[in-house]
N, C-alpha and C positions, 0 to 999 in steps of 0.2 A: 711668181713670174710677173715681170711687168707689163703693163697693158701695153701693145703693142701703138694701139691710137694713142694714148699717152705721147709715148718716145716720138710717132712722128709730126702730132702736133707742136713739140720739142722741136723736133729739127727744121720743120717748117719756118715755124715764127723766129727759130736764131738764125735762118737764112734772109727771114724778109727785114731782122733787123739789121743784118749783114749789108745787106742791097742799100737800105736806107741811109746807114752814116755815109758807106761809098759816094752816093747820091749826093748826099751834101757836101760832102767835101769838096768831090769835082765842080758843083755848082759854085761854091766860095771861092775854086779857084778860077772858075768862067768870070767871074765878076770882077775878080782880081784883076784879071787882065784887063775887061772890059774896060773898069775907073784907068788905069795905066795906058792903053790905048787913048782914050778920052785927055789924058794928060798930055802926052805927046802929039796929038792934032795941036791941042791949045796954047802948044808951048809953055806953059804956065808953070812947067815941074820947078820944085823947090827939094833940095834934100832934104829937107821935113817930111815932104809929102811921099818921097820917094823911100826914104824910110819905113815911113806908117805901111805904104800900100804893100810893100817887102816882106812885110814881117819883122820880128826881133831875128838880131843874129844871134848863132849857137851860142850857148853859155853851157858852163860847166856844171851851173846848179840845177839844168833840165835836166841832164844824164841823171844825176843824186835821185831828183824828185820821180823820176822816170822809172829810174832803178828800184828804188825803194816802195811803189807802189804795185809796181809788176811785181813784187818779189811776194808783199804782201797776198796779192790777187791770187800769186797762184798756191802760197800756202794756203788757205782759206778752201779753194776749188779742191788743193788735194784733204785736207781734213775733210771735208764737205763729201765730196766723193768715194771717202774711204770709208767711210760710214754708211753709207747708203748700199755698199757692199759690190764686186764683180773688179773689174779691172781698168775703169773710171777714171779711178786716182791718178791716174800716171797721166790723165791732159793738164794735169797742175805743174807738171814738170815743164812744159812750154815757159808759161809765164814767169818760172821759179829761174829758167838759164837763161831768158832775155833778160829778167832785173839783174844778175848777178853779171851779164856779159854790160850793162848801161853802170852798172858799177863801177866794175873794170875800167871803163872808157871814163869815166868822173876822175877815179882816184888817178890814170895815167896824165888824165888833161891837168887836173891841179898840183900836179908836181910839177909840172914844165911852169909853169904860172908864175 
């Protein structure tokens, strides 16, 4: 049987690292704005900068690299958890139908291409 304190220091620390990337993301995108605000008082925007501060637009090779490492992640979690034994295994199948559905959307996009 598994130690009960185990699993939920488990759940604990994958929630506070849950909390954390959220955290930062929404902060990168406060800032985001904030430099983009700051741009438009100054007047000063350049489609260079207006670029930079945007981000890359969608490309075809992020679905590929996207797809392919979710796909990876979640064979790995379901070997990983199949072995460890109980009915585990099957959270690997999350990550195994998003890489195969960011697939999907790769090979649809580079045919129209």
């Amino acid at each position: 049987m598994q130690d009960p304190i185990l699993i939920a220091a488990a759940l604990v620390g994958a929630a506070i690292l849950l909390a954390a990337v959220i955290y930062s993301f929404g902060r990168l995108k406060l800032e985001q704005q904030k430099t983009l605000q700051m741009l438009l008082e100054k007047d000063e925007s350049t489609r260079a900068e207006w670029s930079r501060i945007m981000g890359p637009k969608h490309r075809a090779e992020n679905d590929f690299r996207r797809g392919v490492l979710l796909l990876c992640l979640g064979i790995s979690l379901t070997v990983l958890f199949f072995f460890m034994g109980g009915i585990a295994w099957m959270f690997g199948f999350v990550p195994i139908t998003l890489g195969l559905v960011y697939l999907l959307f790769w090979r649809r996009s580079s045919g129209r291409s």
